[in-house]
N, CA, C and O atoms as CSV, one atom per row, in Angstrom:
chain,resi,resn,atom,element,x,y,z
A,1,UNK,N,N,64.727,-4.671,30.775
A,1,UNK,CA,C,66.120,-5.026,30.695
A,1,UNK,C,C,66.716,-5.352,32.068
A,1,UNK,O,O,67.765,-5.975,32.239
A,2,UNK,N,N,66.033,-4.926,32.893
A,2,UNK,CA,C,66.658,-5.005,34.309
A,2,UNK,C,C,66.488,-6.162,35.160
A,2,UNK,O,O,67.009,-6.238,36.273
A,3,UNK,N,N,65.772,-7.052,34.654
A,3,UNK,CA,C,65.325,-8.486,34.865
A,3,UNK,C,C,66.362,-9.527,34.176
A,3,UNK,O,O,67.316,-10.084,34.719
A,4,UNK,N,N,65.940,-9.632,32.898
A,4,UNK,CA,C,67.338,-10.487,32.327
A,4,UNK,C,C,68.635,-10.210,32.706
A,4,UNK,O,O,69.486,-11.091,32.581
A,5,UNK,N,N,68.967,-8.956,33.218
A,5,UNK,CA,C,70.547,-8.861,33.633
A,5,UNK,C,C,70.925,-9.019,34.603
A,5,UNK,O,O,72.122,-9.174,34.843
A,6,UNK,N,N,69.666,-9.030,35.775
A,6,UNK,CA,C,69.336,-9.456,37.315
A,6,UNK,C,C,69.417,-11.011,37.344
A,6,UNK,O,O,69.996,-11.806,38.084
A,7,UNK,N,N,68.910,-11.091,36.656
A,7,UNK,CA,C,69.049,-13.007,36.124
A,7,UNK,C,C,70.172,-13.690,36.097
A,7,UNK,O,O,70.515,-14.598,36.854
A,8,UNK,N,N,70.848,-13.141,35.027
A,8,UNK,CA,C,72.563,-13.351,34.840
A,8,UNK,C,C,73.386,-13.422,35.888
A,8,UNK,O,O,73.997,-14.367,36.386
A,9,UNK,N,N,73.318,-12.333,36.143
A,9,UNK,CA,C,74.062,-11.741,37.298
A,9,UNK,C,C,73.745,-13.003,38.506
A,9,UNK,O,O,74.632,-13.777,38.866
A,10,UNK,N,N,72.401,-13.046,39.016
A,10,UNK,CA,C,72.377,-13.654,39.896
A,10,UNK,C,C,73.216,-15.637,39.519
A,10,UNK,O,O,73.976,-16.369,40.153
A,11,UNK,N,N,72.427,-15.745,38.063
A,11,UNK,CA,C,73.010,-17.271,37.990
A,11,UNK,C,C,74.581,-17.298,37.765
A,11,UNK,O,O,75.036,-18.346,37.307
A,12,UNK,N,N,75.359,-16.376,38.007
A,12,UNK,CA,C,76.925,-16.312,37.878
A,12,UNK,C,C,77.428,-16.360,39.012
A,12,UNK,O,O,78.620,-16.588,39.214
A,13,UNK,N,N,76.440,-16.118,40.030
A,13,UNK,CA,C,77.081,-15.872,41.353
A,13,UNK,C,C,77.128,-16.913,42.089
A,13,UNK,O,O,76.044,-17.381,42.437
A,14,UNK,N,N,78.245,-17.506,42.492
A,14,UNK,CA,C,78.094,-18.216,43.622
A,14,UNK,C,C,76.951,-18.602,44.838
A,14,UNK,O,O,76.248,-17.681,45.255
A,15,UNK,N,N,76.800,-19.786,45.321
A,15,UNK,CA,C,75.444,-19.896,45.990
A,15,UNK,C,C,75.255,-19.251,47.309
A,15,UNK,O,O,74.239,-18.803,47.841
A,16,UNK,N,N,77.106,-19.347,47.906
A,16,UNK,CA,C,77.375,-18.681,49.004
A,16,UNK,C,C,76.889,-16.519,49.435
A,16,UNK,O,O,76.881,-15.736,50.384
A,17,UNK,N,N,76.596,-16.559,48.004
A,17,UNK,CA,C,76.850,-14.725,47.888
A,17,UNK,C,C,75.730,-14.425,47.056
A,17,UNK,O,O,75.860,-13.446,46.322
A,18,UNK,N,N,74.273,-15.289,46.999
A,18,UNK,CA,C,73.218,-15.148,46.394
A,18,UNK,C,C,72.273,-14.045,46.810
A,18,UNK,O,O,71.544,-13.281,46.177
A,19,UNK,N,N,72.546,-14.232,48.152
A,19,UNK,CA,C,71.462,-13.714,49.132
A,19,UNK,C,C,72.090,-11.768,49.238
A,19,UNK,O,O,71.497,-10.779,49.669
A,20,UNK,N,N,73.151,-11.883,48.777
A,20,UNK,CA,C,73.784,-10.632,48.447
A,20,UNK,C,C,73.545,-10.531,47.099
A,20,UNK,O,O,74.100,-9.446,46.928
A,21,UNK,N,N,73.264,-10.744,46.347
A,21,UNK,CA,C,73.285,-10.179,45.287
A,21,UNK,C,C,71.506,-9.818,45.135
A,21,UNK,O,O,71.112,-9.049,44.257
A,22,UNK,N,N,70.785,-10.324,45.871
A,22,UNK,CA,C,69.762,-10.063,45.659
A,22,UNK,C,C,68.926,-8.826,46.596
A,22,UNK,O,O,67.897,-8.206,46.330
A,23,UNK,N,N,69.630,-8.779,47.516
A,23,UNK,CA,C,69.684,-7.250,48.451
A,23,UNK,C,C,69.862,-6.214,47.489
A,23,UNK,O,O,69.022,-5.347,47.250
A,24,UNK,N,N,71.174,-6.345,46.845
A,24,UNK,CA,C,71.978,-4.833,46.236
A,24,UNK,C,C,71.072,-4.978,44.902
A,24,UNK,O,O,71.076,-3.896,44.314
A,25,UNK,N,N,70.339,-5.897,44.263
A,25,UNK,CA,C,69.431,-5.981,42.948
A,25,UNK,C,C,68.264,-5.674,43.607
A,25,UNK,O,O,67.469,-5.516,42.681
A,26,UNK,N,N,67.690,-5.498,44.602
A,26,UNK,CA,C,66.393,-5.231,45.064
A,26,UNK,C,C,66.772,-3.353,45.201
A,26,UNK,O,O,66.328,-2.503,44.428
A,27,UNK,N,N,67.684,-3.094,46.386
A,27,UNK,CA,C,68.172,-1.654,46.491
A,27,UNK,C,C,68.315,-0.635,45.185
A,27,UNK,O,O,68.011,0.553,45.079
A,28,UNK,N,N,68.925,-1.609,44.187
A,28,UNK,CA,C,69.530,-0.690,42.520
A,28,UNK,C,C,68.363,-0.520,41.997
A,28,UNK,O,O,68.305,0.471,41.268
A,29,UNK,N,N,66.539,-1.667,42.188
A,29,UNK,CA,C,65.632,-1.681,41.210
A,29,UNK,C,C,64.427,-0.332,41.903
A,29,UNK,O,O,63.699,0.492,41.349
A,30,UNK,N,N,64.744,-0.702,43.485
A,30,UNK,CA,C,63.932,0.469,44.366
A,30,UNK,C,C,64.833,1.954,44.300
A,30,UNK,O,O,64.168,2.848,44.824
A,31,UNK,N,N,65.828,2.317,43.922
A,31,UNK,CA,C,66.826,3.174,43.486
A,31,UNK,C,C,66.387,3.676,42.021
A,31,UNK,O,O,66.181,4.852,41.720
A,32,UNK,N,N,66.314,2.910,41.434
A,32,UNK,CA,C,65.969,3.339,40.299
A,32,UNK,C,C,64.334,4.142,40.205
A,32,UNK,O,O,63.950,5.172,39.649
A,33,UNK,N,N,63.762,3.268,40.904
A,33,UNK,CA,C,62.172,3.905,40.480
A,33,UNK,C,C,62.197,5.322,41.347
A,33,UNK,O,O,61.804,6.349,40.793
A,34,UNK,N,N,62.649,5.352,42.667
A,34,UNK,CA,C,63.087,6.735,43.530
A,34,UNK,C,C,63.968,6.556,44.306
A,34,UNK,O,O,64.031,6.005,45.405
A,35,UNK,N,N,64.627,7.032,43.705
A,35,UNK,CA,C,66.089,7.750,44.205
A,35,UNK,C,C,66.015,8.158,45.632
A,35,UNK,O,O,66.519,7.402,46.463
A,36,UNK,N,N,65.512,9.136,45.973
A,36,UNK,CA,C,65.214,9.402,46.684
A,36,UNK,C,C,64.946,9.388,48.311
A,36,UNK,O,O,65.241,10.113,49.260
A,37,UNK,N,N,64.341,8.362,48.140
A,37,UNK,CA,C,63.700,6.709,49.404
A,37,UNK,C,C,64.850,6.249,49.696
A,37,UNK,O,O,64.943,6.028,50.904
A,38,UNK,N,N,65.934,5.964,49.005
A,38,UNK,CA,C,66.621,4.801,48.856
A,38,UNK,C,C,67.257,4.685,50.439
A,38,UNK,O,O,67.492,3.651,51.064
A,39,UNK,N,N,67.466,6.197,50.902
A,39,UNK,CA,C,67.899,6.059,52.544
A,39,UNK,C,C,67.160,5.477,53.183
A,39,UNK,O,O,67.453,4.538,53.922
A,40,UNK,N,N,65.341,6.251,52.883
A,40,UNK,CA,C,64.962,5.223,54.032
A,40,UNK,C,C,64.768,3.778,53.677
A,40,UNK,O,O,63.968,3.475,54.563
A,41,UNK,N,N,64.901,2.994,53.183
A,41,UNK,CA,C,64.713,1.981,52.636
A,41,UNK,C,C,66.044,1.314,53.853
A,41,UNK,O,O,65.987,0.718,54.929
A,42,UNK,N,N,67.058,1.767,53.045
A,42,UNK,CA,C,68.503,1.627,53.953
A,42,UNK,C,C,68.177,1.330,55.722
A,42,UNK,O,O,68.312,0.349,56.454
A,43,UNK,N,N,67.790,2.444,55.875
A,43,UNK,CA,C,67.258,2.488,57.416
A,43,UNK,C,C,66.864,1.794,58.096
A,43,UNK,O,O,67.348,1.449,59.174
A,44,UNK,N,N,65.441,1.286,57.361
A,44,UNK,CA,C,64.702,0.353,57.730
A,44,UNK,C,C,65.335,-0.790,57.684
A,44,UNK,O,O,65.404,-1.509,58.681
A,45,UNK,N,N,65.980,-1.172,56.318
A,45,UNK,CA,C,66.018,-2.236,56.833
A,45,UNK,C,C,67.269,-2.668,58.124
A,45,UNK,O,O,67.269,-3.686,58.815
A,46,UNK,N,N,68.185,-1.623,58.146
A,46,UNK,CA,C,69.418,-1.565,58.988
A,46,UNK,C,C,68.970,-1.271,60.807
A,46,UNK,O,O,69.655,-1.575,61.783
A,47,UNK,N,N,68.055,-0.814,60.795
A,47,UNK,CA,C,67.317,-0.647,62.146
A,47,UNK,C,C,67.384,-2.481,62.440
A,47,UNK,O,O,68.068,-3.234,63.133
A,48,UNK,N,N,65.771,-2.676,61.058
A,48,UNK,CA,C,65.400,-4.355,61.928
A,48,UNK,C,C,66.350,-5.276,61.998
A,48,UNK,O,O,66.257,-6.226,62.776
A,49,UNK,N,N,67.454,-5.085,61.131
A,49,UNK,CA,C,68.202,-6.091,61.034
A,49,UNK,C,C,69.275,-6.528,62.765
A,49,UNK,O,O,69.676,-7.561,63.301
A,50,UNK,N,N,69.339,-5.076,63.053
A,50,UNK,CA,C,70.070,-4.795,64.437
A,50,UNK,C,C,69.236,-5.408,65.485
A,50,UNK,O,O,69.455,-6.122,66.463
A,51,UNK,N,N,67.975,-4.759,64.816
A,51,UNK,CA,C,67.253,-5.222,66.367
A,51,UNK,C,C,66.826,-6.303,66.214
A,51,UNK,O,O,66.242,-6.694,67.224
A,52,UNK,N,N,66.836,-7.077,65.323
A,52,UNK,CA,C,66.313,-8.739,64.900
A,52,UNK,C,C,67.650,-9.527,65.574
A,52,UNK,O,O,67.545,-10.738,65.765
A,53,UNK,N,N,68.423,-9.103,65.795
A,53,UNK,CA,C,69.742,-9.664,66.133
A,53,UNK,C,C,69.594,-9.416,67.869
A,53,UNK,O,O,69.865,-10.263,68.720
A,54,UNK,N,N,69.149,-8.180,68.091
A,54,UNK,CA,C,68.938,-8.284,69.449
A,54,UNK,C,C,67.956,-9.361,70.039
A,54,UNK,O,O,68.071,-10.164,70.965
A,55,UNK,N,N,66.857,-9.048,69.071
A,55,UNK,CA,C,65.569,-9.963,69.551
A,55,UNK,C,C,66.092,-11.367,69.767
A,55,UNK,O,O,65.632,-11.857,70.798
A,56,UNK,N,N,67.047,-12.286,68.997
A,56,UNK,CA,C,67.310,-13.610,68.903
A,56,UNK,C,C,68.601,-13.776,70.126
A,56,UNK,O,O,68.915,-14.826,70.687
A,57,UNK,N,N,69.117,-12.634,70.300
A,57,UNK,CA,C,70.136,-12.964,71.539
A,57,UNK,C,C,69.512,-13.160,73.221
A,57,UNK,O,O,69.687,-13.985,74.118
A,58,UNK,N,N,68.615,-11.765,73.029
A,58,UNK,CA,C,68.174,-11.619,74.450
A,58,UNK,C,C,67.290,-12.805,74.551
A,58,UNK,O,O,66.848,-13.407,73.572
A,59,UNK,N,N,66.982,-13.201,76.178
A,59,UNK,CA,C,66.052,-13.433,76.534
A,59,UNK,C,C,64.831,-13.037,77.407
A,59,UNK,O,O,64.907,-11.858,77.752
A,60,UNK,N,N,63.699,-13.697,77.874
A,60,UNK,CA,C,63.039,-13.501,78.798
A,60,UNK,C,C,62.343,-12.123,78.479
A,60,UNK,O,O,61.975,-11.798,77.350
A,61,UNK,N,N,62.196,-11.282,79.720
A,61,UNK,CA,C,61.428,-9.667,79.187
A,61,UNK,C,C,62.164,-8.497,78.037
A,61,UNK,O,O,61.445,-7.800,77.321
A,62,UNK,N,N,63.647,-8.416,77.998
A,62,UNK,CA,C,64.227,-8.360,77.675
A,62,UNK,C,C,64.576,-8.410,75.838
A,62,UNK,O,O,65.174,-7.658,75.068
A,63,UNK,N,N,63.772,-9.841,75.681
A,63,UNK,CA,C,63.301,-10.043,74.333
A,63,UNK,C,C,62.511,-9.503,73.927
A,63,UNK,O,O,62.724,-8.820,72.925
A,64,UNK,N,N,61.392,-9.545,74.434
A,64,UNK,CA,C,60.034,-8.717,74.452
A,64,UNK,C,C,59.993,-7.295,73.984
A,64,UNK,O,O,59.388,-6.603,73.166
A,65,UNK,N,N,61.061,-7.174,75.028
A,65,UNK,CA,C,61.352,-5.080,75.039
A,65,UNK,C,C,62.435,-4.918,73.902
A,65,UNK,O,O,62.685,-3.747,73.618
A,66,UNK,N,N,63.062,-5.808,73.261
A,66,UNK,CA,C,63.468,-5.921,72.014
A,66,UNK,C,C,62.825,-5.541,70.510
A,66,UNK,O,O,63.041,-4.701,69.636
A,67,UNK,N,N,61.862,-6.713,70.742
A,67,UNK,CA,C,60.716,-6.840,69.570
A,67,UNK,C,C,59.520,-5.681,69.827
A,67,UNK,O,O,58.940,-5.241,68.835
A,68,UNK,N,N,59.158,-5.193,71.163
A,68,UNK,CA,C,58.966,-3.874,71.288
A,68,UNK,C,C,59.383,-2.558,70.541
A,68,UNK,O,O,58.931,-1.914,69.595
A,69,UNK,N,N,60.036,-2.492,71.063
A,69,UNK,CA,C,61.247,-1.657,69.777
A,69,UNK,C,C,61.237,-0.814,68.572
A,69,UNK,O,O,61.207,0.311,68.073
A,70,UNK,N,N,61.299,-2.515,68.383
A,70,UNK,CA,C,61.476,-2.590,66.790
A,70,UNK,C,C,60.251,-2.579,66.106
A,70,UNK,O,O,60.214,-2.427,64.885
A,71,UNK,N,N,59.570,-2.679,66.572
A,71,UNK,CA,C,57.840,-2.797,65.700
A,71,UNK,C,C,57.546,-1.340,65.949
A,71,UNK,O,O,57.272,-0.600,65.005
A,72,UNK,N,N,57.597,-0.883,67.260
A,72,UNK,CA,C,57.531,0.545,67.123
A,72,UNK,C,C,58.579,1.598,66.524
A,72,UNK,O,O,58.067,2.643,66.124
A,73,UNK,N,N,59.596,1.513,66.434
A,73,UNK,CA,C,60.066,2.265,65.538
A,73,UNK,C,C,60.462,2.001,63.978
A,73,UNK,O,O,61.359,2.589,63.374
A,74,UNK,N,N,59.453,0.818,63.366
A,74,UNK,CA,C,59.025,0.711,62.462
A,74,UNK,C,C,57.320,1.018,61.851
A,74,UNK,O,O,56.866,0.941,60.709
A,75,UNK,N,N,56.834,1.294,62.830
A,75,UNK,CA,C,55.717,1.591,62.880
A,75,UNK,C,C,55.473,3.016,63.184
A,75,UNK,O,O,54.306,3.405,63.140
A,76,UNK,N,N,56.673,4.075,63.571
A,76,UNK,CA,C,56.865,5.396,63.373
A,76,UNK,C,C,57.208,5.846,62.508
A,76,UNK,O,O,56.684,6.839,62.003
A,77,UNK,N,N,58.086,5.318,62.118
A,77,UNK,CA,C,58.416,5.322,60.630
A,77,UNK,C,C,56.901,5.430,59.655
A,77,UNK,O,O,56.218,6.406,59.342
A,78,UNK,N,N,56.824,4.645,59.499
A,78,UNK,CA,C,55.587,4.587,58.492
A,78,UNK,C,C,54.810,5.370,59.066
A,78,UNK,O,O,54.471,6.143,58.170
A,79,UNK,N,N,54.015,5.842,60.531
A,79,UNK,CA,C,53.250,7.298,60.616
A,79,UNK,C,C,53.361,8.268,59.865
A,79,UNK,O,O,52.682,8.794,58.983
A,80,UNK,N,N,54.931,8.538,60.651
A,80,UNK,CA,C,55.476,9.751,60.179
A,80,UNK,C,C,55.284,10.030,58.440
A,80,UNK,O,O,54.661,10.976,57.958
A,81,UNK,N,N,55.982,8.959,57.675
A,81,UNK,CA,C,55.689,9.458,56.436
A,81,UNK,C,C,54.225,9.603,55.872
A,81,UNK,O,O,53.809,10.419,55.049
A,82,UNK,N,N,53.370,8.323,56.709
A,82,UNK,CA,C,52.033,8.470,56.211
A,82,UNK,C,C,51.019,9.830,55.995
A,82,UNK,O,O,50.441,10.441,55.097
A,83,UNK,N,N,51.280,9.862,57.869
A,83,UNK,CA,C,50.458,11.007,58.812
A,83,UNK,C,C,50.614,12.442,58.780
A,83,UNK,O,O,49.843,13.351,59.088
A,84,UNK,N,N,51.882,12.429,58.302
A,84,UNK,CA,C,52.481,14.074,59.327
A,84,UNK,C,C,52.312,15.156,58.127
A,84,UNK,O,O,52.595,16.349,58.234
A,85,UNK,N,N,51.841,14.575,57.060
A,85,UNK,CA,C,51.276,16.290,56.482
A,85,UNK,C,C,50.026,16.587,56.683
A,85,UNK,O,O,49.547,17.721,56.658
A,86,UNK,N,N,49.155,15.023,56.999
A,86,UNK,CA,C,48.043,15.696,57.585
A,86,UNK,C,C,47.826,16.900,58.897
A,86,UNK,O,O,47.112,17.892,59.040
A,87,UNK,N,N,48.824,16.221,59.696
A,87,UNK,CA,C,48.843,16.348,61.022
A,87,UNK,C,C,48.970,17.541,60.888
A,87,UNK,O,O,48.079,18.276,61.313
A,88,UNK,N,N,49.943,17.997,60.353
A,88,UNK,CA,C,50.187,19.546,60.077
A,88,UNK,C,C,49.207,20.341,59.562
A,88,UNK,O,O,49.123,21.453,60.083
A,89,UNK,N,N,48.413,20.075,58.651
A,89,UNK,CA,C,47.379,20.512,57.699
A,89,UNK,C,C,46.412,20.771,58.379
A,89,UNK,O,O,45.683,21.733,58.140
A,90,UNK,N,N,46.190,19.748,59.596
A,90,UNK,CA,C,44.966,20.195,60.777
A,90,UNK,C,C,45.611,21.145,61.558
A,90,UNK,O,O,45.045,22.229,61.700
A,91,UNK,N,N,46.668,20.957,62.083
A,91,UNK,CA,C,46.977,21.628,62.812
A,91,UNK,C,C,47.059,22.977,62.381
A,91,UNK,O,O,47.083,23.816,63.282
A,92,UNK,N,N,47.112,23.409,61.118
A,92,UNK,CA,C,47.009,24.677,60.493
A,92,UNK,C,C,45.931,25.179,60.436
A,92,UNK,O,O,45.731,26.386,60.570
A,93,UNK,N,N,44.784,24.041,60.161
A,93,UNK,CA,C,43.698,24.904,60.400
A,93,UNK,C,C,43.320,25.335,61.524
A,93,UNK,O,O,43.059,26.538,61.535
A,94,UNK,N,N,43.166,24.661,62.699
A,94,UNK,CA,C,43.268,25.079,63.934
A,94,UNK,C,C,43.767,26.705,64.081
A,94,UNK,O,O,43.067,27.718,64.072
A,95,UNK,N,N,45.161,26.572,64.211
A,95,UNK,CA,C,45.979,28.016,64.005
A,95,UNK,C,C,44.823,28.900,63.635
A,95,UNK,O,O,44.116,29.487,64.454
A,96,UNK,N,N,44.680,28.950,62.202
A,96,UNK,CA,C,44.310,30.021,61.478
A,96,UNK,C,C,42.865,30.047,61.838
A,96,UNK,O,O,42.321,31.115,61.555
A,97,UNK,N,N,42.020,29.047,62.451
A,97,UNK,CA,C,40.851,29.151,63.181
A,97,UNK,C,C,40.740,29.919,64.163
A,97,UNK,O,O,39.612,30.327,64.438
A,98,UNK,N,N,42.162,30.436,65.167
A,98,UNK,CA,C,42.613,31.197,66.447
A,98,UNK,C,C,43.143,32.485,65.843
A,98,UNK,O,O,43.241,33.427,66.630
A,99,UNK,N,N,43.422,32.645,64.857
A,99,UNK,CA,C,44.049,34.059,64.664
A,99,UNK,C,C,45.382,33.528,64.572
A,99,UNK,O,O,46.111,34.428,64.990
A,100,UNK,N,N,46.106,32.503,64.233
A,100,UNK,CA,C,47.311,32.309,64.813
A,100,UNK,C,C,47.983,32.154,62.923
A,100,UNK,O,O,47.233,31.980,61.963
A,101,UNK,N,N,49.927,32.312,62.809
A,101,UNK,CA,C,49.985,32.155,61.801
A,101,UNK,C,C,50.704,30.582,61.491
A,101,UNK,O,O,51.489,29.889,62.138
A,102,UNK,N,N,49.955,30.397,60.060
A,102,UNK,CA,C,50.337,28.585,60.042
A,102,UNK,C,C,51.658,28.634,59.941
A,102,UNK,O,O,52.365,29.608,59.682
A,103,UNK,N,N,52.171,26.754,60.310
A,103,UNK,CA,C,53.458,26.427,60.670
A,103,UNK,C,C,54.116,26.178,58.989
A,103,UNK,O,O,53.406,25.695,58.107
A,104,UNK,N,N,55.354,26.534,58.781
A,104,UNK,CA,C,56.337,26.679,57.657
A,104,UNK,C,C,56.252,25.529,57.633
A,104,UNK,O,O,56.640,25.079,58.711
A,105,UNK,N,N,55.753,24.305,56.550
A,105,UNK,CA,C,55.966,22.904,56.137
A,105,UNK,C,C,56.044,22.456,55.056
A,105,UNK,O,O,54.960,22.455,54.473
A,106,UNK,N,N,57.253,21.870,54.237
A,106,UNK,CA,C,57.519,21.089,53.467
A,106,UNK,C,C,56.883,19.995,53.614
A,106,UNK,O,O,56.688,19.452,54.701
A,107,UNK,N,N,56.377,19.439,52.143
A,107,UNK,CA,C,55.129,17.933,51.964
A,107,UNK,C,C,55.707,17.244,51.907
A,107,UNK,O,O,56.502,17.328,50.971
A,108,UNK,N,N,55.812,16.061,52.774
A,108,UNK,CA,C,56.663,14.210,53.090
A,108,UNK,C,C,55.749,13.936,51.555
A,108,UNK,O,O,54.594,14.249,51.263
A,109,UNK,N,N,56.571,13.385,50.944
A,109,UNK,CA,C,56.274,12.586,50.067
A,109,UNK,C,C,56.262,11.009,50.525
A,109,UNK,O,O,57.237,10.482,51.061
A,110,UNK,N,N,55.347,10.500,50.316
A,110,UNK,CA,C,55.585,9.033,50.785
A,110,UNK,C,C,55.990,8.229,49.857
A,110,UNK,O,O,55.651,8.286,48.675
A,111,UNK,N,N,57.120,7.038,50.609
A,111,UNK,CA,C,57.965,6.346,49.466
A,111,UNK,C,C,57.047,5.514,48.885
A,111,UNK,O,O,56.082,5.180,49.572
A,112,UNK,N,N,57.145,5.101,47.740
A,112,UNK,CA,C,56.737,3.795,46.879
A,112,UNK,C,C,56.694,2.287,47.543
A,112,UNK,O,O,57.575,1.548,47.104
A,113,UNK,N,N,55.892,1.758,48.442
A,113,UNK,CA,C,56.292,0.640,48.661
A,113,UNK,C,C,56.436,0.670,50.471
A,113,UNK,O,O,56.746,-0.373,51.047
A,114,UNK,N,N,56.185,1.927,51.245
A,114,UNK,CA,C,57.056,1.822,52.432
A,114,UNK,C,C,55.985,0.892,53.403
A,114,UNK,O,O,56.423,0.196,54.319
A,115,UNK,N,N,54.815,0.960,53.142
A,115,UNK,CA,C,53.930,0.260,53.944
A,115,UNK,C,C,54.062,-1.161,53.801
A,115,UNK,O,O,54.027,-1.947,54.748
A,116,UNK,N,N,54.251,-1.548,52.308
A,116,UNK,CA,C,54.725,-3.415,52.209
A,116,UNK,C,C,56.496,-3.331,53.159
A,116,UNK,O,O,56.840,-4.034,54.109
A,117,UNK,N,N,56.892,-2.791,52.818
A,117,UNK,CA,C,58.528,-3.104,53.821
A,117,UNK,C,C,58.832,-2.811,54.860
A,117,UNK,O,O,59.884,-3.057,55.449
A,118,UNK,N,N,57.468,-1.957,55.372
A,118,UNK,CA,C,57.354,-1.881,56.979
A,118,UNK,C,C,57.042,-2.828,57.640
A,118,UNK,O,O,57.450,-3.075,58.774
A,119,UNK,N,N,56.172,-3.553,56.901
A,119,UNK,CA,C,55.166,-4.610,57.218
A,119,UNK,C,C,55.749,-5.994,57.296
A,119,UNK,O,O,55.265,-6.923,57.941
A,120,UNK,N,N,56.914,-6.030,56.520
A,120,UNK,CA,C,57.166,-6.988,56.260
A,120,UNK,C,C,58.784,-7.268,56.996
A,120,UNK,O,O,59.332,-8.343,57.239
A,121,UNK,N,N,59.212,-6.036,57.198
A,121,UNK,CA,C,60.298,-5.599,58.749
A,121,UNK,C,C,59.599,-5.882,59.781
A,121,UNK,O,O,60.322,-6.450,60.600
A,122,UNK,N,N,57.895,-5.696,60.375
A,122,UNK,CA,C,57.212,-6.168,61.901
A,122,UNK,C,C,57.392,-7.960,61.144
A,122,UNK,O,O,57.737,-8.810,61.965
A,123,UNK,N,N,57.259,-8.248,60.284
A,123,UNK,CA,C,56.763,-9.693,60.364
A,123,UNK,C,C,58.091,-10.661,60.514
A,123,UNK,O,O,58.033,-11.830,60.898
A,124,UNK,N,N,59.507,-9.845,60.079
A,124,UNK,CA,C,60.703,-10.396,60.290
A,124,UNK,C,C,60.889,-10.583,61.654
A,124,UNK,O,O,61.171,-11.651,62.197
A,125,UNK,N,N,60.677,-9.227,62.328
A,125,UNK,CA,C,60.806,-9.540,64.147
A,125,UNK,C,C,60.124,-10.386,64.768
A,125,UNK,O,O,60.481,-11.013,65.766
A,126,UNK,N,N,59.092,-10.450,64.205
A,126,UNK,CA,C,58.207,-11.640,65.106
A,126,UNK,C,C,58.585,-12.525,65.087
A,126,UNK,O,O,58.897,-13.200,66.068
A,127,UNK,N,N,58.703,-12.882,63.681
A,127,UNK,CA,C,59.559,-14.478,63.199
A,127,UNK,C,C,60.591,-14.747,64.588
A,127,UNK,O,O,60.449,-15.301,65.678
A,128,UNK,N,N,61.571,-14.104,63.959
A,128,UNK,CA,C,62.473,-13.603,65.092
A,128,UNK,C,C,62.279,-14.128,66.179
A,128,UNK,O,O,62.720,-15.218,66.543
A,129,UNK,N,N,61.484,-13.260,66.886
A,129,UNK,CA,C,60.984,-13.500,68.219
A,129,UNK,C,C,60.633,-14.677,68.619
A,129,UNK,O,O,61.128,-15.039,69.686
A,130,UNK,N,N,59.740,-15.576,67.946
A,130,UNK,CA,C,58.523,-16.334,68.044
A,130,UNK,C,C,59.753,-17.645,67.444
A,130,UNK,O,O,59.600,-18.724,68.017
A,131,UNK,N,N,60.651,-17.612,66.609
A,131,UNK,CA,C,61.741,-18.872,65.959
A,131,UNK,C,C,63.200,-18.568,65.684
A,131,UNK,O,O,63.987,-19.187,64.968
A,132,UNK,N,N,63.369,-17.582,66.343
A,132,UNK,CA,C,65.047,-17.492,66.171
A,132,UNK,C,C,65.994,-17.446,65.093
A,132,UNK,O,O,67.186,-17.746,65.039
A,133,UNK,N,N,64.942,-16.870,63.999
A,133,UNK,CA,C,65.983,-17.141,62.827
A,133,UNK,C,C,67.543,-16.452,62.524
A,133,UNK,O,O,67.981,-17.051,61.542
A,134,UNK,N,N,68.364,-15.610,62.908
A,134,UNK,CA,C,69.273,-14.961,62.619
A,134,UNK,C,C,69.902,-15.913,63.152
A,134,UNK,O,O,71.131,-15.887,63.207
């Protein structure tokens, strides 16, 4: 049902306010499946969008250390949710290999999807970088 009414919706809308309606129909359909995510989703894309704006203003090294940035703190992003219960999980064994007591940790659930929209936030900056689109 959420397709045909995405449909509608979109062919009612003006051509000027398309590109909005298809943000807040992408956000409501990734919302729906987890709730949850939906911040970081937000994040991400509100990080690259800032720094995609930086990347196309600056120039010279400046740009660089722009698109720097932004690939890396899109690319922490995705560690962090990937990595860090492992990280912990070794690191516990370690501990308890020393006599030591393991660290209090709640399990990152990883979002649905975060590795395609990470991926695809580094490939916006480059663009960016490399053709100036904003």
């Amino acid at each position: 049902m959420f397709l045909p009414a995405f449909l509608i919706v979109y062919a009612l809308t003006p051509a000027r306010a398309r590109s909005l309606i298809i943000l807040l129909g992408s956000l409501l359909f990734y919302a729906w499946a987890q709730p949850a995510a939906l911040g970081l989703l937000v994040a991400v894309i509100v990080f690259t969008y800032l720094v995609g704006g930086r990347v196309v203003s600056a120039a010279g090294r400046v740009r660089w250390t722009w698109l720097t940035l932004g690939v890396t703190g899109n690319v922490a992003m995705l560690g962090y949710f990937k990595y860090a219960n492992m990280a912990v999980s070794s690191a516990n064994s370690v501990r308890n290999a020393l006599g030591f007591d393991e660290f209090t940790w709640t399990q990152i659930v990883l979002p649905v999807g975060l590795s395609f929209y990470i991926f695809h936030a580094i490939s916006y900056l480059v663009d960016d970088h490399r053709l100036g689109l904003i």
